[in-house]
Backbone as CSV, one residue per row, in Angstrom:
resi,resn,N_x,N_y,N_z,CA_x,CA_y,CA_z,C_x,C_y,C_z
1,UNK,0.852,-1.175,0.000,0.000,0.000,0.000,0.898,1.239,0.000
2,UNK,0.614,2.251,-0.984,1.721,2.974,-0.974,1.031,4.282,0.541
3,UNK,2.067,5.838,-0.260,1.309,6.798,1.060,0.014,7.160,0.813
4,UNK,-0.073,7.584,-0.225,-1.503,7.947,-0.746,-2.803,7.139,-0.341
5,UNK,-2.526,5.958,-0.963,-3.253,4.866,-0.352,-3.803,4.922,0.924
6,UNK,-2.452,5.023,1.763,-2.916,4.977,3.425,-3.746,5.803,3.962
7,UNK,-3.402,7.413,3.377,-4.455,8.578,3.230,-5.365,8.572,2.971
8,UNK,-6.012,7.681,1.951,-7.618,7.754,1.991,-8.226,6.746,2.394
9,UNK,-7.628,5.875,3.255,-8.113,4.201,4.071,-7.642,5.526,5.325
10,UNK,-7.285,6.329,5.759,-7.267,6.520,7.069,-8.647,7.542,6.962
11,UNK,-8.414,8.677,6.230,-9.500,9.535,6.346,-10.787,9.671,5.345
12,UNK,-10.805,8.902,4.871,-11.912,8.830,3.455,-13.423,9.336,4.284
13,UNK,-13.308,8.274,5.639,-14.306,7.696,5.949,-15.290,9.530,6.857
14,UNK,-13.922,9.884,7.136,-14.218,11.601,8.040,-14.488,12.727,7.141
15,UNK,-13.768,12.218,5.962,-14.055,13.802,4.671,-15.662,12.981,4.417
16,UNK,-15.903,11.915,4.063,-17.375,11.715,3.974,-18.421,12.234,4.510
17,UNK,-18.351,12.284,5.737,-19.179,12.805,6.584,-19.098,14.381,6.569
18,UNK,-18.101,15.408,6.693,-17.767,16.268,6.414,-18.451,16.672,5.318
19,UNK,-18.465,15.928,4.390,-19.054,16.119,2.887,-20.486,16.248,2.826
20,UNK,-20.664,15.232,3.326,-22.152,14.571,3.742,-23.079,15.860,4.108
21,UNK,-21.985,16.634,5.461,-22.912,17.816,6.345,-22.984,19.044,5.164
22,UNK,-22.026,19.011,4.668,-21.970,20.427,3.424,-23.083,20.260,2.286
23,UNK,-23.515,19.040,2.501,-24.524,18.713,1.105,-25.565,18.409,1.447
24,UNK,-26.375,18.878,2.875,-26.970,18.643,3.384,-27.616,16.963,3.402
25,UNK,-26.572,16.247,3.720,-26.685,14.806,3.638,-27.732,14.371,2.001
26,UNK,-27.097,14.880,1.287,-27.607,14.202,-0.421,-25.856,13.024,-0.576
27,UNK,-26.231,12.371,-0.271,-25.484,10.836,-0.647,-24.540,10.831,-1.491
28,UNK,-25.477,10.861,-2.891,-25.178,10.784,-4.564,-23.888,11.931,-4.139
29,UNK,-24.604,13.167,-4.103,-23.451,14.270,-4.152,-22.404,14.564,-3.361
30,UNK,-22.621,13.752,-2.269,-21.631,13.351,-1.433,-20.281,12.626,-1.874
31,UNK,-21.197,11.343,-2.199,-19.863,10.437,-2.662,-19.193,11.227,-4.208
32,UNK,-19.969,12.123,-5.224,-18.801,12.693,-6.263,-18.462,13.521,-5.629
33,UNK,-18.735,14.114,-4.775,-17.315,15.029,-4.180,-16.206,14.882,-3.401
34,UNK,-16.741,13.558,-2.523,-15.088,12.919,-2.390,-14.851,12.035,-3.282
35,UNK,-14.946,11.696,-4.343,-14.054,10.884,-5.172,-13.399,12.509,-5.763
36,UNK,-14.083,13.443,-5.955,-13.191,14.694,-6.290,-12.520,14.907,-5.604
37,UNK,-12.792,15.488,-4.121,-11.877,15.831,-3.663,-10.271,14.702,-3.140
38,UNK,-10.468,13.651,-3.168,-9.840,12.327,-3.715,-8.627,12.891,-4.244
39,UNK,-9.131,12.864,-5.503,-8.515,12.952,-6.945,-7.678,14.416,-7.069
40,UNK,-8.344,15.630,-6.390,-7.596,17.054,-6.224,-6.251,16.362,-5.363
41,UNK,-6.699,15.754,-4.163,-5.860,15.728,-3.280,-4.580,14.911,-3.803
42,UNK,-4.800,13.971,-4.422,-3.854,13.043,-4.879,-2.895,13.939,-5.953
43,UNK,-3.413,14.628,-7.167,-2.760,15.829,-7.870,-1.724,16.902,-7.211
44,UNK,-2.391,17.141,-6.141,-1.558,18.132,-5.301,-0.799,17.615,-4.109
45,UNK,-0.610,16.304,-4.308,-0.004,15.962,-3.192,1.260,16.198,-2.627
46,UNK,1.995,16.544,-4.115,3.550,16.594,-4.025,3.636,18.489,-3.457
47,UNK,2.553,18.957,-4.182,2.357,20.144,-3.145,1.826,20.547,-1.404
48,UNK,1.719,19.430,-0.756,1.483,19.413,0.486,2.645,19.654,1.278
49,UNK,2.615,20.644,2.221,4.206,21.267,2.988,4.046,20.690,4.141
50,UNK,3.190,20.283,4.628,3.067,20.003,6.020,2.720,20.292,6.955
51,UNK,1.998,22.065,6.843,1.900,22.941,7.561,0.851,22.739,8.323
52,UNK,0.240,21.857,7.816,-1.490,21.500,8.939,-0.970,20.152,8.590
53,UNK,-1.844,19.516,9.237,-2.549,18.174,9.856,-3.376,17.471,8.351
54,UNK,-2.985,16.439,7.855,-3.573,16.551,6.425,-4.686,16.130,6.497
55,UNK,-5.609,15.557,7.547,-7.402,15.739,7.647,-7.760,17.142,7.392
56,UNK,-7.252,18.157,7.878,-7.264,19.728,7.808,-6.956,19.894,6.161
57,UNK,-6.047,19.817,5.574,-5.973,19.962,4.186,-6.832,19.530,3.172
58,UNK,-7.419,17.948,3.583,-7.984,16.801,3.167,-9.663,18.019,3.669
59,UNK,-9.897,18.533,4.705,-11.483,19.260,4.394,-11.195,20.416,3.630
60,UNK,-9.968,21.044,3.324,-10.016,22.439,2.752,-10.518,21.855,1.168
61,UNK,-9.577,21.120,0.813,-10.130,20.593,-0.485,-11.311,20.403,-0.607
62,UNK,-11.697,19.752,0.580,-13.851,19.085,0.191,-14.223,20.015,0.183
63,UNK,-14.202,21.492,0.745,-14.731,22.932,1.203,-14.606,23.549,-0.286
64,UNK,-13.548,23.425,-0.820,-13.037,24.393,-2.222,-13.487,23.212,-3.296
65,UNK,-14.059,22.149,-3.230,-14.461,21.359,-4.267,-16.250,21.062,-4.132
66,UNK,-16.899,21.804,-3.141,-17.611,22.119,-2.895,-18.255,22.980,-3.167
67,UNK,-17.606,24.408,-2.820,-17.753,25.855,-3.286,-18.190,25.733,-4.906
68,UNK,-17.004,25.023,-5.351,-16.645,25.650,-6.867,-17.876,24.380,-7.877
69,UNK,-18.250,23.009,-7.195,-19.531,22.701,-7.504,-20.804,23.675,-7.329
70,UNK,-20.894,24.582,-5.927,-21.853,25.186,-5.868,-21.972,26.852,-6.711
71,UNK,-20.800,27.031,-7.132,-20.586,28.109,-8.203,-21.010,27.622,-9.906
72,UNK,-20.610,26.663,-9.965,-21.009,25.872,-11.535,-22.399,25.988,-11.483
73,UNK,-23.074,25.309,-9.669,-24.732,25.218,-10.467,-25.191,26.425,-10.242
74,UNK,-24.753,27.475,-9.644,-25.558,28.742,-9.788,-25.366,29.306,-11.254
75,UNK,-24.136,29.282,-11.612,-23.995,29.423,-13.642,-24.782,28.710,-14.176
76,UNK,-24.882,27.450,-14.220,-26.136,26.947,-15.058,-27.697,27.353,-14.455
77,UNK,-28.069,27.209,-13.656,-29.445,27.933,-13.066,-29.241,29.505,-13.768
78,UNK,-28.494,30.039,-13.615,-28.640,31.296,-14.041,-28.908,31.330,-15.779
79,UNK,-28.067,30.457,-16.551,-28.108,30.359,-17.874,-29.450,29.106,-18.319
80,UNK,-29.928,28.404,-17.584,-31.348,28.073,-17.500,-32.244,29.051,-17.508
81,UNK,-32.274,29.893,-16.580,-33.406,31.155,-15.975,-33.407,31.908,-17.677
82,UNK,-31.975,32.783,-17.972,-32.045,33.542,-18.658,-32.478,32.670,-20.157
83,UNK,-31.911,31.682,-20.345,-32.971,31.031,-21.893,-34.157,30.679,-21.655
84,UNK,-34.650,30.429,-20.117,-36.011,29.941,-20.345,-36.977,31.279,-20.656
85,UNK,-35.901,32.527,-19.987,-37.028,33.863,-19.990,-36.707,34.492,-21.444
86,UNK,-36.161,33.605,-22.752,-35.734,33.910,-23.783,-37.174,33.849,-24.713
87,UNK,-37.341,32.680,-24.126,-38.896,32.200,-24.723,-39.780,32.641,-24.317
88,UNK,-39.979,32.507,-22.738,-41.177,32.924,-21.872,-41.374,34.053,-21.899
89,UNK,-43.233,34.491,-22.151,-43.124,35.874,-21.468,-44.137,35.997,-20.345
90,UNK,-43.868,37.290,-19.969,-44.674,37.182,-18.884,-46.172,37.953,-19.274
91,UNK,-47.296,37.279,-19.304,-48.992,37.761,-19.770,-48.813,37.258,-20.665
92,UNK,-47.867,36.829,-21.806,-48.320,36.864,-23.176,-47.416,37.191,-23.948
93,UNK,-46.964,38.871,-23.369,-46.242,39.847,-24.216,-44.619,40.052,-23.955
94,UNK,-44.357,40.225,-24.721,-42.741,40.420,-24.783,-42.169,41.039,-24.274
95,UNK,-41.445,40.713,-23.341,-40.689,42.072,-22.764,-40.077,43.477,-23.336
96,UNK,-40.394,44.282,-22.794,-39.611,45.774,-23.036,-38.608,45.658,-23.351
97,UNK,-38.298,45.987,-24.445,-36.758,46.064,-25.131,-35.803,47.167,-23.815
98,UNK,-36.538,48.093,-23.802,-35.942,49.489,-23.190,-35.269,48.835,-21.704
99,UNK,-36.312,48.282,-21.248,-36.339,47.595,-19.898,-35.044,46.639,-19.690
100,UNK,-35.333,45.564,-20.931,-34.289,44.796,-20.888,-32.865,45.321,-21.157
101,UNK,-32.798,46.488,-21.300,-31.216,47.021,-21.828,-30.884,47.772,-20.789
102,UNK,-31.696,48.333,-19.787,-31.241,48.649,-18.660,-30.951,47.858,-17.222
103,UNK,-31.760,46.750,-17.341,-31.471,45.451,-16.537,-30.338,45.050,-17.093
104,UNK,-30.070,45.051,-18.071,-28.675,44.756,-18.501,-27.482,45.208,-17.922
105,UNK,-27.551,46.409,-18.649,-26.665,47.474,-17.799,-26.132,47.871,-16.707
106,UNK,-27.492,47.884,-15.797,-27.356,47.640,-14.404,-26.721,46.203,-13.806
107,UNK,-27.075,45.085,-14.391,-26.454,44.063,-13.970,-25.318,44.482,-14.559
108,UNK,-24.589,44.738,-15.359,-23.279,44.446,-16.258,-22.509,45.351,-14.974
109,UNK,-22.970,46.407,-14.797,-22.764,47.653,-13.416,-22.159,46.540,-12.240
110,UNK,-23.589,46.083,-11.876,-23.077,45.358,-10.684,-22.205,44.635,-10.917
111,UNK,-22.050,43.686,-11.687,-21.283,42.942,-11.891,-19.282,43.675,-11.500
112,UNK,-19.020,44.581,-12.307,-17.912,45.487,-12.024,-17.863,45.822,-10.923
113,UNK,-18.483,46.346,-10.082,-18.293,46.899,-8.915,-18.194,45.529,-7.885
114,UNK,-18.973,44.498,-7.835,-18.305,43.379,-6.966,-17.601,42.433,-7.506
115,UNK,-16.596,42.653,-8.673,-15.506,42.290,-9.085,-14.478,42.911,-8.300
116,UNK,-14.739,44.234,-7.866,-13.629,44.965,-7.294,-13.791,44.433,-5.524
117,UNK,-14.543,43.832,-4.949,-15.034,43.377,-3.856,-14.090,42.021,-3.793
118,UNK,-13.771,41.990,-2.065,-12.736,40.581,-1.666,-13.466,40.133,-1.926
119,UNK,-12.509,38.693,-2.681,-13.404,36.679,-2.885,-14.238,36.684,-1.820
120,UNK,-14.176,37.052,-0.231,-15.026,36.239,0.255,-16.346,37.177,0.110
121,UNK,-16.400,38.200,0.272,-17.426,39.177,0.435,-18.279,38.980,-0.997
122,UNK,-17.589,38.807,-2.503,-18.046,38.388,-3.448,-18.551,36.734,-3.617
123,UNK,-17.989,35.934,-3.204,-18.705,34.987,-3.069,-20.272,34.989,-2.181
124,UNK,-19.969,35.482,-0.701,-21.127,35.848,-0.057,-22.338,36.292,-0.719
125,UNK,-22.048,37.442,-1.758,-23.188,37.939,-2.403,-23.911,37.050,-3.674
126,UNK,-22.739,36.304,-4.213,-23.165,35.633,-5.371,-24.052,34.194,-5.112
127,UNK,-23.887,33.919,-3.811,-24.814,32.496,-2.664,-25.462,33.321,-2.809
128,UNK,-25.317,33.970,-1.942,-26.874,34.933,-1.672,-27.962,35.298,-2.912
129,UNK,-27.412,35.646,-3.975,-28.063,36.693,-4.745,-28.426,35.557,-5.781
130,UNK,-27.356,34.581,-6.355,-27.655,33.872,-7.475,-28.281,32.624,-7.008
131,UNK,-28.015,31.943,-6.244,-28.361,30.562,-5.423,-29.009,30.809,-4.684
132,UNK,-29.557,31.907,-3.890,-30.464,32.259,-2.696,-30.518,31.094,-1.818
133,UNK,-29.044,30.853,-1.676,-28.918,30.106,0.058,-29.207,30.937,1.046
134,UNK,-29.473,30.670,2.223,-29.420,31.200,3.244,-28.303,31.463,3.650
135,UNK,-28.346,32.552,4.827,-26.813,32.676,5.604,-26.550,31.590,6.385
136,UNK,-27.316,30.953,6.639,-26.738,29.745,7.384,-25.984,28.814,6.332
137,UNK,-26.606,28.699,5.375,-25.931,27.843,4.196,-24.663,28.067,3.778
138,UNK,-24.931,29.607,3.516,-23.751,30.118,2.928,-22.479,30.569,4.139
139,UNK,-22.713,30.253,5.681,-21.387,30.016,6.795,-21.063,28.831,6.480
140,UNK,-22.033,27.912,6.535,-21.219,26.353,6.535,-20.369,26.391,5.354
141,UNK,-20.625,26.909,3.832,-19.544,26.994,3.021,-18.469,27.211,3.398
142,UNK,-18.467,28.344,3.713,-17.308,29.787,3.900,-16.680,29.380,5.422
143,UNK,-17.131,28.629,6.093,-16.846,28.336,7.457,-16.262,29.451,7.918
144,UNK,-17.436,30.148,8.109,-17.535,31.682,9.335,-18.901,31.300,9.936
145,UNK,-19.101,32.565,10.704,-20.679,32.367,11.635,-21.282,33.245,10.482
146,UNK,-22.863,32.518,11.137,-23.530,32.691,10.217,-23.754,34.794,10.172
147,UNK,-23.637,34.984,11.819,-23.574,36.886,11.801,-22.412,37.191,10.996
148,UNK,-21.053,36.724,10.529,-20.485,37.250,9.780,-20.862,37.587,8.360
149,UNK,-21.530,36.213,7.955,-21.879,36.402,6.340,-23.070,37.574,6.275
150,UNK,-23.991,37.325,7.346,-25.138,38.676,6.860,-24.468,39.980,7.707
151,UNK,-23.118,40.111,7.989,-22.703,41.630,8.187,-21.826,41.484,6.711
152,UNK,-21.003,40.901,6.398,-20.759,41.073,5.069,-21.384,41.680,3.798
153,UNK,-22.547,40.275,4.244,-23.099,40.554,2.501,-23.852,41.860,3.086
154,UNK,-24.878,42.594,4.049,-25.220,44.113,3.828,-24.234,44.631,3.646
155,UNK,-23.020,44.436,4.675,-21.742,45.802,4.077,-21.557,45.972,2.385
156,UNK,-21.317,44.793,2.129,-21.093,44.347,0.267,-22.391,45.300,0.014
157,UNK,-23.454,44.834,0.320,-24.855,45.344,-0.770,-24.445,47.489,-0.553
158,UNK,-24.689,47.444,0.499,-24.758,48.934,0.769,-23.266,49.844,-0.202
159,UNK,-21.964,48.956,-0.101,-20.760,49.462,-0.992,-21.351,48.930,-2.439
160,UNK,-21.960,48.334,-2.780,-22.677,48.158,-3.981,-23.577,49.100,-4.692
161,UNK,-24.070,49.440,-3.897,-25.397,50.678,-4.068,-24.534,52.064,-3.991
162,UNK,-23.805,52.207,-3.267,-23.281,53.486,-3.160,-22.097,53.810,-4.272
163,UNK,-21.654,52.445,-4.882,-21.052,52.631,-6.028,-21.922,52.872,-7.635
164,UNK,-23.185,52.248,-7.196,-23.683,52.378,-8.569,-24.150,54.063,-8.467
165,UNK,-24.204,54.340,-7.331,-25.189,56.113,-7.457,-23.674,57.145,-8.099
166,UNK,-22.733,56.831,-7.473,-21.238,57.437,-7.454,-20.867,57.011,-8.811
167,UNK,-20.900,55.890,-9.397,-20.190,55.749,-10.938,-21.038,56.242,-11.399
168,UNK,-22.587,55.709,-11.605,-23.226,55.031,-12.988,-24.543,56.072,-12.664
169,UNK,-24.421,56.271,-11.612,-26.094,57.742,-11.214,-27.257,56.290,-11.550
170,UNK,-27.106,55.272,-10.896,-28.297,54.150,-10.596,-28.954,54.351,-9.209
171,UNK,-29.823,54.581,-8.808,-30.314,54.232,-7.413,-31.052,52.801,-6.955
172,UNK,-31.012,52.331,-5.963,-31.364,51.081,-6.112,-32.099,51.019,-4.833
């Protein structure tokens, strides 16, 4: 049995569960994310320094192979939403051209301004806003308390708003 080996016969069984709690115990999605996070870990192994405890390394991976599953399905939900509202209208009638080019805009707006916003504070908003997790959902990600993420994401929203009035003259 080589080292690697021994690494996932010692801890397979603890990132599971770990996994398990982040996915709100869904099984299926459990077990592909540790065979991912598995497979990250084994890639980067020769990059492991030693500096933690490698159960500790072994959840950062399930945490960041997690995240970046729960970032993919908010991109597709989002690119679902926007082709289904390609077709759909709402009464009947077609949406406002005018309308739609300023929803545009304004999103394209936001978008820039929490580009310029830290990863975590931008992630916070993009759970929030695109995935509409809860803050509780979105601490267990981010592993903070759950009062950190909703002082974040208002601080984020309010530097959001006060950038669109200051660049772009949007009020929101």
């Amino acid at each position: 049995m080589d080292a690697f080996e021994k690494i996932y016969v010692t801890y397979k069984d603890d990132i599971y569960r770990f996994v398990c709690k982040m996915t709100n115990y869904n099984y299926n999605l459990s077990e592909e994310l540790l065979a991912e996070t598995f497979y990250q870990a084994f890639i980067s192994f020769q990059r492991f320094k030693g500096a933690c405890e490698i159960k500790t390394w072994l959840c950062q991976i399930a945490k960041n192979t997690y995240s970046g599953y729960v970032r993919r399905e908010i991109r597709r939900e989002h690119l679902y939403e926007r082709l289904q509202g390609k077709y759909l209208y709402a009464n009947g009638h077609p949406p406002d051209v005018g309308q739609q080019t300023e929803d545009r805009d304004v999103l394209r707006c936001i978008q820039t301004v929490l580009a310029e916003c830290d990863p975590r504070a931008r992630d916070i908003v993009q759970y929030r806003m695109y995935a509409g997790l809860k803050f509780q959902e979105i601490a267990k990600i981010l592993d903070i308390k759950e009062a950190t993420a909703k002082v974040i994401f208002y601080r984020t929203k309010v530097f959001i708003q006060n950038q669109l009035k200051e660049r772009y003259d949007y009020e929101m």
